[in-house]
PASEVEX-440542 format. One record per residue (C-alpha): residue in one letter; x negated, y, z negated. Coordinates in Angstrom, 3 decimals, decimal comma, always signed. Layout:
% residues N
DOGU_A_X_Y_Z
...
This chain:
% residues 171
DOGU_X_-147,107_+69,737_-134,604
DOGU_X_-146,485_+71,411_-137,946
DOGU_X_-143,196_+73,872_-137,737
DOGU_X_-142,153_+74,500_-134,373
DOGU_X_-140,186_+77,805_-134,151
DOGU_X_-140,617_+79,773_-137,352
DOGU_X_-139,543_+82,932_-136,041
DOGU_X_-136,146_+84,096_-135,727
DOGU_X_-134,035_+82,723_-132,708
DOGU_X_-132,245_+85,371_-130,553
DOGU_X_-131,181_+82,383_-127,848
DOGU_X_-128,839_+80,978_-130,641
DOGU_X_-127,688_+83,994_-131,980
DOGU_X_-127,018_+85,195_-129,020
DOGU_X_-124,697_+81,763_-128,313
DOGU_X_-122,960_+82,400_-131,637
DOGU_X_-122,288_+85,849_-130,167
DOGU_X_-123,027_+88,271_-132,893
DOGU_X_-121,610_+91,918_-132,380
DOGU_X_-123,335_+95,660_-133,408
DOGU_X_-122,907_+96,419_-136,564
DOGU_X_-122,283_+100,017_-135,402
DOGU_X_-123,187_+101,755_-132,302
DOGU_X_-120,686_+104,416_-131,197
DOGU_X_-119,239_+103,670_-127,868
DOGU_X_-121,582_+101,096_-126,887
DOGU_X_-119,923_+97,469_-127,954
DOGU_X_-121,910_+94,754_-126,104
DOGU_X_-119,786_+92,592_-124,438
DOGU_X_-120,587_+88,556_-125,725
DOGU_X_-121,740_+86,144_-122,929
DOGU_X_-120,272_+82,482_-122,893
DOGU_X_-122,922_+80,200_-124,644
DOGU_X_-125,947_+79,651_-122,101
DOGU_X_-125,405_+83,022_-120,255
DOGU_X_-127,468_+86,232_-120,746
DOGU_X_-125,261_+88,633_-122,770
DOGU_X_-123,577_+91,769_-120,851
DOGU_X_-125,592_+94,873_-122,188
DOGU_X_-123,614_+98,463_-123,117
DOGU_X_-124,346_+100,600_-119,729
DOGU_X_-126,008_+103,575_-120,847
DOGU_X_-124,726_+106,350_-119,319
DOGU_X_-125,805_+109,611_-121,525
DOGU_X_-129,448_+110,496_-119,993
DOGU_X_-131,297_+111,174_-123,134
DOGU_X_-130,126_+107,422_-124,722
DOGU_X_-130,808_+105,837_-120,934
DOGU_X_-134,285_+107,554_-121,317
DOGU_X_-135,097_+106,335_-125,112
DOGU_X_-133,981_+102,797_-123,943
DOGU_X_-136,345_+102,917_-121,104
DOGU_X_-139,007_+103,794_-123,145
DOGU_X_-138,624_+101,498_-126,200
DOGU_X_-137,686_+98,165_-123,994
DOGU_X_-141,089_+99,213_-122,106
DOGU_X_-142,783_+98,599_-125,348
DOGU_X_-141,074_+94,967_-125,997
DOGU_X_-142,019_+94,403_-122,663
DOGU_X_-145,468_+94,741_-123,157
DOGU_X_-145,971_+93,360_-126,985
DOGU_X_-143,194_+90,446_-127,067
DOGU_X_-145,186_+88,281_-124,488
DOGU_X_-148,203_+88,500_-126,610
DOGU_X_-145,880_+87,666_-129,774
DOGU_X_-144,122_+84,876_-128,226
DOGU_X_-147,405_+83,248_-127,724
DOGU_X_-148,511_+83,494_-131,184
DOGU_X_-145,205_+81,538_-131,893
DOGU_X_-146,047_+79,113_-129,861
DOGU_X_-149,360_+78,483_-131,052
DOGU_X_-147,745_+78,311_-134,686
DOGU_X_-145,571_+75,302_-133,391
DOGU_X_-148,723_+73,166_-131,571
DOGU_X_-151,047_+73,916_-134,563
DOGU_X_-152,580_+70,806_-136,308
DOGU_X_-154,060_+72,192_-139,134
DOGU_X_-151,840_+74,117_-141,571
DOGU_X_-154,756_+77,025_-141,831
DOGU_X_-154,504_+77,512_-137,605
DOGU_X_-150,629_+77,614_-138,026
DOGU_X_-150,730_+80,505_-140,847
DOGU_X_-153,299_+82,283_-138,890
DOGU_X_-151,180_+82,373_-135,615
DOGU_X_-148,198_+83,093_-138,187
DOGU_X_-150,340_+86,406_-139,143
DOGU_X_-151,148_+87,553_-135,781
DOGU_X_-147,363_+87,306_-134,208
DOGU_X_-146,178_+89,252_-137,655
DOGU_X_-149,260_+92,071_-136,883
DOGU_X_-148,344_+92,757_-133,788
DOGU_X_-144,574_+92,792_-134,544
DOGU_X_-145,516_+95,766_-137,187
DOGU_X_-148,164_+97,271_-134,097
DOGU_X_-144,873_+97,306_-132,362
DOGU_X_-142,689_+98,862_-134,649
DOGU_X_-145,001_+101,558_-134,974
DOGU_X_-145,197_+102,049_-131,302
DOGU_X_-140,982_+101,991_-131,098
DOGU_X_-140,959_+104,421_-134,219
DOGU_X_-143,509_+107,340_-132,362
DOGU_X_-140,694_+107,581_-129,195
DOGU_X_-138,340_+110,533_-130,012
DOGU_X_-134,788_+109,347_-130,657
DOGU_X_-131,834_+110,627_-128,566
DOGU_X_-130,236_+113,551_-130,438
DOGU_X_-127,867_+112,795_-132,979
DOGU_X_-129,076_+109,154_-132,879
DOGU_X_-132,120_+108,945_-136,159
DOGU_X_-129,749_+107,917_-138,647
DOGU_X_-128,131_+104,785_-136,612
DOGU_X_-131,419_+103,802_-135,167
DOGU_X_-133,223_+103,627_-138,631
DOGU_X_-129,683_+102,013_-140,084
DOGU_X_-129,601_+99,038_-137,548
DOGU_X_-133,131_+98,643_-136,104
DOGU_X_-135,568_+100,060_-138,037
DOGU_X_-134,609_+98,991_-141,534
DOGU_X_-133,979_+95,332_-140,177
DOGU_X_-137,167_+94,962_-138,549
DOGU_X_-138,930_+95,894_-141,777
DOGU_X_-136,957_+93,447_-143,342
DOGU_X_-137,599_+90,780_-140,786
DOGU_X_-141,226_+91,574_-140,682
DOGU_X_-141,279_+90,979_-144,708
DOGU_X_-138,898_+88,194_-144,001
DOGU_X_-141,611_+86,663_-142,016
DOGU_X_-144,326_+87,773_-144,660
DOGU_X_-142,707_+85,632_-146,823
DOGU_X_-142,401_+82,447_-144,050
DOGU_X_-145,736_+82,840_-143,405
DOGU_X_-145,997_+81,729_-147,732
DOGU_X_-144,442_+79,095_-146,907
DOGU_X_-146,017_+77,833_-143,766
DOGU_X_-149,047_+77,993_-145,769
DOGU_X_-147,596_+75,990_-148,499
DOGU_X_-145,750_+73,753_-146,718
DOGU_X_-142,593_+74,296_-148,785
DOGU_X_-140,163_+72,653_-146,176
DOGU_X_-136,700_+73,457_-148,245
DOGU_X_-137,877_+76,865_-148,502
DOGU_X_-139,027_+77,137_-144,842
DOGU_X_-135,460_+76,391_-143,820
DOGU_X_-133,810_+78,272_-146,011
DOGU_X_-136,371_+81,872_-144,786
DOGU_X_-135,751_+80,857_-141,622
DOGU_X_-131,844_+80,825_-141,657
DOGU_X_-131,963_+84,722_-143,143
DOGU_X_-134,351_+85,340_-140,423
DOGU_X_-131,873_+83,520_-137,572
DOGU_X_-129,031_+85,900_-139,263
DOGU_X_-131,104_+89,034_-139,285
DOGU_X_-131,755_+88,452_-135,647
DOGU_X_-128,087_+87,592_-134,627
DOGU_X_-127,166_+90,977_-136,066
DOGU_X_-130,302_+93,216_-134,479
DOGU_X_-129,659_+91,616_-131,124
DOGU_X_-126,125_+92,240_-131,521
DOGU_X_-126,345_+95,964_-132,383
DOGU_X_-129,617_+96,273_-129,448
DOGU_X_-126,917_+95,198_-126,674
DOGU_X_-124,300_+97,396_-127,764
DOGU_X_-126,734_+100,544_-127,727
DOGU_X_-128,230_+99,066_-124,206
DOGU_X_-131,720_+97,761_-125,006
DOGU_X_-132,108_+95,517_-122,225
DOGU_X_-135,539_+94,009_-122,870
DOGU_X_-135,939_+94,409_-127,011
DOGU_X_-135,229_+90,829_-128,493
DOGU_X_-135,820_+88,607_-125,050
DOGU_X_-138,858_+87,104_-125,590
């Protein structure tokens, strides 16, 4: 196995219990370590709608994502592991895309693109950059990519709870 797990872990930042960076009225409440976090009930129809929509996305890309990780961590040539690397961070941008198209609830554009957009673009270069470093086996720097990913991640998930996404950041 070459690097098990270069992706950003939402399990342990979940644990550490991260909150939104901002999300009016919608603070996700932080789960004991081990338990699924309590997500912001979304009660304003348009938001509950959005939510729907955009978790029904992750829903249907994550799984496909989450095996491209996996195939990263059993990969016994460096080449396959890079390769498997690229796919998971093409469809995370095939995702993003798809996210992006759904209409935001009103008033809403601004702190979407603030706290989820922006910080998946990062993430996605984030990984860009891993992906380097898979490729040339740079261990130090590896770890170090992979912390600011981990951190990233805490603070997405964090912020996704608190505005309700139920589904976004699971897999």
């Amino acid at each position: 196995m070459l690097l098990a797990g270069c992706g950003g872990d939402k399990r342990r930042g979940e644990a550490e219990q991260t909150e939104a960076t901002s999300a009016p009225s919608a603070a996700a409440t932080p789960a004991p370590s081990g338990e699924r976090p309590q997500v912001t009930k979304v009660t304003d129809p348009a938001r509950r709608a959005y939510v729907t929509r955009v978790d029904a996305v992750c829903g249907r890309i994550e799984p496909e994502r989450a095996k491209e990780q996996e195939r990263v961590g059993t990969s016994t040539e460096p080449a396959e592991a890079v390769k498997a690397y690229e796919d998971s961070i093409n469809l995370g941008w095939r995702e993003l895309r798809r996210i992006e198209a759904i209409a935001e609830p009103p008033g809403d554009a601004t702190l979407l693109e603030a706290n989820v957009f922006d910080p998946i673009r990062g993430q996605l270069a984030l990984r860009a950059r891993i992906r380097g470093a898979l490729a040339a086996a740079d261990v130090p720097l590896l770890r170090r990519l992979r912390t600011e990913l981990d951190n990233s991640t805490r603070a997405l998930t964090g912020f996704a709870r608190g505005y309700g996404f139920r589904v976004c950041g699971e897999a």
